[in-house]
N, C-alpha and C positions, 0 to 999 in steps of 0.2 A: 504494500500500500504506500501512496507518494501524497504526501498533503503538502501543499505550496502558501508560501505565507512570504510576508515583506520581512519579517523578521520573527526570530525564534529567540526565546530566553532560556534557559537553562535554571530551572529551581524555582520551585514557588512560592518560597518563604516571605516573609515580610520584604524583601529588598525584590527578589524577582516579580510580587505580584504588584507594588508600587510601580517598577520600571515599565513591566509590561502594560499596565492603564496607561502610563504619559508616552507612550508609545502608539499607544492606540487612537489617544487624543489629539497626538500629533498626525493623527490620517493614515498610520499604519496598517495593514492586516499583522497581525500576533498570534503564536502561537506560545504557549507554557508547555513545555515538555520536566517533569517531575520525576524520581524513582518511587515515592512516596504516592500514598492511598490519598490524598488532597495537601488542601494549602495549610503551608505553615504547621505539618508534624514532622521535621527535622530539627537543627538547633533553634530554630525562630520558637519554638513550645517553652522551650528552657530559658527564655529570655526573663529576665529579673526585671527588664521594660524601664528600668528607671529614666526619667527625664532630667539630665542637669545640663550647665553651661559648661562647668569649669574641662576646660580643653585646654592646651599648651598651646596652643597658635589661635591667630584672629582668627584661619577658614574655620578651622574647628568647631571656636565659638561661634559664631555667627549662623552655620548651617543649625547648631543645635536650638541658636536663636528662633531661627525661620518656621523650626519644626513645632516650636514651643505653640505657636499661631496659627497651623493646621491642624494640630489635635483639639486646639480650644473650638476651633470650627470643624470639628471631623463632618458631622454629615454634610456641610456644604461641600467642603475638601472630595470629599463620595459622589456627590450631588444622589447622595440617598433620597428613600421615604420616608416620611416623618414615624412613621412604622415599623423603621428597617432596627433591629437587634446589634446595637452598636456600641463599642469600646467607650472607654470614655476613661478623661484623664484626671487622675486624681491630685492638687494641689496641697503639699503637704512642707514646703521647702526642706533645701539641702543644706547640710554642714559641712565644707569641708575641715578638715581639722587642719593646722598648721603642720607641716612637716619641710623639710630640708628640700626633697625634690620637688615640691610644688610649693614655689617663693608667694607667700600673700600679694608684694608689691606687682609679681605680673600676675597673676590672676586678674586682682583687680585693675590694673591697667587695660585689661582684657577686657576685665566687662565695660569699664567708662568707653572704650573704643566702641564695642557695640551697642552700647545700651541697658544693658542689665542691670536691673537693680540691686545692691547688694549690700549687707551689714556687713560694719568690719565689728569682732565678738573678743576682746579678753576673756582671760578665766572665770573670770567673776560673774561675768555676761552668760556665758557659755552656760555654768551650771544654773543660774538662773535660769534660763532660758529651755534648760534638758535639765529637768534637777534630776532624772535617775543616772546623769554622768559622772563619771571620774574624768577629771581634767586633767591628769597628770599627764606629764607627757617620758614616754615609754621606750624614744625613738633610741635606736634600730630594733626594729622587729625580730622577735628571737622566738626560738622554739619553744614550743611552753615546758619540754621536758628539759629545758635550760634553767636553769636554777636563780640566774639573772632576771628573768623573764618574771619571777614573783618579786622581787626587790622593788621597795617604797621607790615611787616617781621621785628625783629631783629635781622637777622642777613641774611646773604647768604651761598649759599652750591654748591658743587660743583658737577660733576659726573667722571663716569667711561663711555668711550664711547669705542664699541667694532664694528668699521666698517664693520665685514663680517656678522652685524643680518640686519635681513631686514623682510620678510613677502612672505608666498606662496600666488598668487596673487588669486586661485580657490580652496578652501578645497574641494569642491563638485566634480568639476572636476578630483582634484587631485586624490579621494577616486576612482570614475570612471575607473579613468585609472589604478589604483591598480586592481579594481576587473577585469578588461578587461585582465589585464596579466594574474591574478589569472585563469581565463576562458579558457585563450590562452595555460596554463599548465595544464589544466584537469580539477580545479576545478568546482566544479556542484554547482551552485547557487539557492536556493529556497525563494522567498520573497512571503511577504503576510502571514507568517505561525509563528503563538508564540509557544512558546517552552510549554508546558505544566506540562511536566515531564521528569526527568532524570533518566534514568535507570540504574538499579545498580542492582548487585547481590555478596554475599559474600565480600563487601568491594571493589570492583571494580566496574566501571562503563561500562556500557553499550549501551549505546547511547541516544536518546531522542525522544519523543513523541510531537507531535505539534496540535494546536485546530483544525484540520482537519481530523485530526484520522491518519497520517501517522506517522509511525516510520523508526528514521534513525538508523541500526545499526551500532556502532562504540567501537572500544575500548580505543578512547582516543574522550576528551570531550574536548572543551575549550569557556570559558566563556569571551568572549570582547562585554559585550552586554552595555557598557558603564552607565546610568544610572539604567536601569533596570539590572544590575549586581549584586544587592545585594538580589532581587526576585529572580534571577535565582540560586542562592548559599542557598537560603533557600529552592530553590524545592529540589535540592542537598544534602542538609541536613549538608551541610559544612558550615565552619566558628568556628566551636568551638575552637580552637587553635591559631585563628588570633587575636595581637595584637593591629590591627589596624581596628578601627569602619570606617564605609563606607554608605555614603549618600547622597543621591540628594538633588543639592540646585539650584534653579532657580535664574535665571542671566540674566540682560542684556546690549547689546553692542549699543551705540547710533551712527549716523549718523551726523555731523554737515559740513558747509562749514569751509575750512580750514582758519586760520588769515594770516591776512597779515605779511610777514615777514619768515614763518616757511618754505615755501618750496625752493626746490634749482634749478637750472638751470633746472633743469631735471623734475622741476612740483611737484618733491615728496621730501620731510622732512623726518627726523630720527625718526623712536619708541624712543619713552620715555617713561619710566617705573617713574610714581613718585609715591611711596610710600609716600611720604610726604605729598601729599593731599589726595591719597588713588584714585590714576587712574593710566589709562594709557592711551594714544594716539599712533596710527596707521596711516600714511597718507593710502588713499585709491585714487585711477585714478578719474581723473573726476575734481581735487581740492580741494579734499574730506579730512574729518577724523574720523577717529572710536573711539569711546572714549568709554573706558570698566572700572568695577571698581575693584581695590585690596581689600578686605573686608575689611576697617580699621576697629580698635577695637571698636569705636564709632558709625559705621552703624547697623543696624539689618540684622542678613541675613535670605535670605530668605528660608529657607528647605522645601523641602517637601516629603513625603511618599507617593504620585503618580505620576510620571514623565508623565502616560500618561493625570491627570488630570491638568497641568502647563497650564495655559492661556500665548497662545504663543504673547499676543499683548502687548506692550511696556506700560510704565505706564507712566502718567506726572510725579507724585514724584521721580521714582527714575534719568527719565531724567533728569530734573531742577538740580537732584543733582548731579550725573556726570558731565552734561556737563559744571555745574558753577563753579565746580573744575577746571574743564580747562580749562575757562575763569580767574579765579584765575592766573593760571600758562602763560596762554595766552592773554593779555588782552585787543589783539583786537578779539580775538575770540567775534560773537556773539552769544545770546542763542533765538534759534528760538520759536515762540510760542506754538507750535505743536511740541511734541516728531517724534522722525524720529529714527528708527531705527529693532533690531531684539530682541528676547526671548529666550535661551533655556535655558538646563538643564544641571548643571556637575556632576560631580561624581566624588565624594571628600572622599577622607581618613583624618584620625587624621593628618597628618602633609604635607597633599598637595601631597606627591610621592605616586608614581603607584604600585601597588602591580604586579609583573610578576613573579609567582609562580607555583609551584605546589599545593595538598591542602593532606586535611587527606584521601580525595578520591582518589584512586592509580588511574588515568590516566583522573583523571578531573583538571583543569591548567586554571587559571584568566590571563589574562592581565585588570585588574580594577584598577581603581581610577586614570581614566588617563583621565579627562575633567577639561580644563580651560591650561594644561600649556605642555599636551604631544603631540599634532598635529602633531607638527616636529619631531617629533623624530620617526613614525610612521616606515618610511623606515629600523631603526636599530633593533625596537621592533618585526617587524616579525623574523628578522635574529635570534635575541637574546631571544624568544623565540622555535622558531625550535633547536635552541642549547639544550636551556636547557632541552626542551619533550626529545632529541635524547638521551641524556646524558641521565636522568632517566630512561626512557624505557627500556634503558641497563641496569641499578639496579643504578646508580650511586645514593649516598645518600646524596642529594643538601642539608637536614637540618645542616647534620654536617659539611660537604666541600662542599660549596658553586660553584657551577659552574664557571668556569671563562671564559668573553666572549671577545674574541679577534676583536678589530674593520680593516675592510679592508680594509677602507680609510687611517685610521691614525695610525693602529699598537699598538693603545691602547689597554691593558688588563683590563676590568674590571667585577668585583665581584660581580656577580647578587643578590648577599646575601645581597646587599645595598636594594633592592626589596623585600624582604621575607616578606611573611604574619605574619611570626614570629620574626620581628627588633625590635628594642628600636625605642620609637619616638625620630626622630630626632629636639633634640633641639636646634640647630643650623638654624632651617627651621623658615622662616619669618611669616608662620604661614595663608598664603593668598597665591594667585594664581600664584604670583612667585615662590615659593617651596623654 
């Protein structure tokens, strides 16, 4: 069987079914080719969704800016029904806590460039403000079976807290409703079908082959197949020009009841990002919290070279160690005997940001290395992709002049060239799941 299309995406996840609607909007025929039973049950399910700013570079911030403004207007963003069964974002702000690799003065210099609103928080502030916290500061992150790791704080730290982050309250859902508009615009959705081969002739691409024996023809490819991204670039036979190495590293997010003292009138507490012990916390409904960790330089991480062989079941070790970090930080939190929580998989480049390129293949184009910190930003990423495929396809020559992508929320211009397969690593980047 041969289905012909203007263009094929590769993954349905949050990132592939965003791309593929603004693809479809820009007058395309679309096709979603998936190995998964529908949209968004790959790592997009495992997404912890949280919405914040703090990013190491202006594109950074400013796309998570943009994204901040399409969730607030999701069904417009959809152009759903007033009926339609829809995500929605929950406003809780973020803390980040003071640490060494992410300097307060550029942060907030970050946000004044963009916009964001932000408290600057002392200790004093801070506990006020989170009374079920310890304010000490703890910095460098050690193993808890370190002996160091219980030793009284010398000193305190303070944070940056930026009130408009909070968390989408359904990644799965939200992915749902992206592919449903995607549908509603013509896209043709096929799950169940792995990509096999990518077809190429003369330097350009030609569409892709799937373990079923059907071929999609297309002349433009795109690869958001999130972990399995860097298989799909080697059927492709690209990568030789990329800067930036790219690999699955299996992760997980725990479950605990929340401590007393953390939430507010409303049931629900702030994200805090503490790199200082090497976590982070999420309130979650229910009186819940999610506790995910920042790779400090002291844990092992965990990679692997099969995303589909990742044992999706939680582990005691790395639970006890999560969640005793945030007991650390929380210290009426308690730490249950039973791990509780989820397993996936990211996909991660050399410095945490997302490759959104084209490649040496004339009309084959990634959105990768976007697991662990782009979830939110999903709504811009289709936009600012279809920009960039539009612009190329015209001949425009993105290695040397970088596309430049206007946001239509906020009026921001930003340099997709901050994305390029071909950047300098940014050393500026904290080096973990914040970017």
């Amino acid at each position: 069987m041969v289905v012909t299309a203007d263009a094929v995406v590769i993954g349905a996840g949050v990132m592939g079914s965003s791309i593929a609607l603004e693809l479809a909007r820009s007058g395309l025929r679309v096709a979603v080719v998936d190995k998964g039973p529908g949209p968004g049950q790959g790592s997009t399910s495992a997404s912890s969704a949280i919405m914040r700013f703090n990013y190491s570079t202006y594109p950074g911030v400013a796309i998570a800016w943009e994204s901040l403004h399409c969730w607030q207007g999701w069904r417009d963003h959809l152009e759903a029904d007033a009926g339609s069964d829809l995500a929605s974002y929950t406003r809780t702000g973020v803390v980040m806590l003071d640490v060494p690799v992410v300097p307060r003065d550029r942060a907030v210099s970050l946000f004044r460039s963009v916009g964001v609103p932000y408290e600057e928080w002392d200790a004093e502030t801070l506990q006020q403000r989170v009374p079920a916290i310890d304010p000490g500061r703890f910095w460098p992150p050690k193993p808890i079976q370190d002996e160091a790791f219980w030793a009284e704080a010398p000193s305190t730290l303070g944070a940056v807290f930026t009130p408009d982050g909070g968390f989408i309250d359904d990644p799965l859902l939200a992915t749902v409703n992206l592919a449903d508009a995607a549908a509603r615009a013509g896209v043709q959705f096929q799950f169940k079908r792995a990509v096999t081969r990518v077809r190429q002739t003369g330097g350009h691409v030609t569409g892709v082959e799937t373990d079923d024996g059907q071929s999609v023809e297309a002349p433009l490819v795109v690869n958001a197949a999130g972990p399995w991204s860097s298989r799909l670039n080697a059927l492709a036979g690209v990568g030789s020009d990329f800067t930036m190495t790219l690999r699955p590293m299996r992760q997980e997010v725990h479950q605990v009841v929340a401590p007393s003292g953390y939430a507010g009138d409303d049931g629900l507490g702030p994200v805090v990002a503490d790199l200082d012990l090497g976590i982070y916390v999420r309130p979650a409904p229910g009186g819940f919290l999610l506790v995910g960790g920042t790779e400090p330089a002291c844990d092992r991480l965990d990679w692997v070279d099969d995303p589909d062989g990742v044992d999706p079941n939680r582990t005691v070790a790395l639970f006890e160690t999560q969640v005793t970090r945030a007991a650390r930080r929380f210290p009426q939190l308690r730490v249950p005997p039973q791990p509780t929580g989820i397993a996936g998989v990211y996909d991660v480049t050399s410095d945490w940001a997302p490759v959104y390129d084209r490649t040496e293949l004339d009309g084959y184009y990634v959105a990768i290395g976007t697991s662990g910190n782009q979830f939110k930003n999903a709504p811009v990423v289709g936009k600012l992709m279809a920009t960039l495929i539009t612009a190329v396809q015209a001949g425009h020559d993105h290695d040397d002049i970088p596309v430049q992508f206007r946001g239509e929320h906020t009026g921001h211009t930003i340099d997709l060239g901050a994305f390029s397969r071909k950047r300098q690593i940014n050393a500026d980047s904290s080096g973990t799941v914040m970017g």
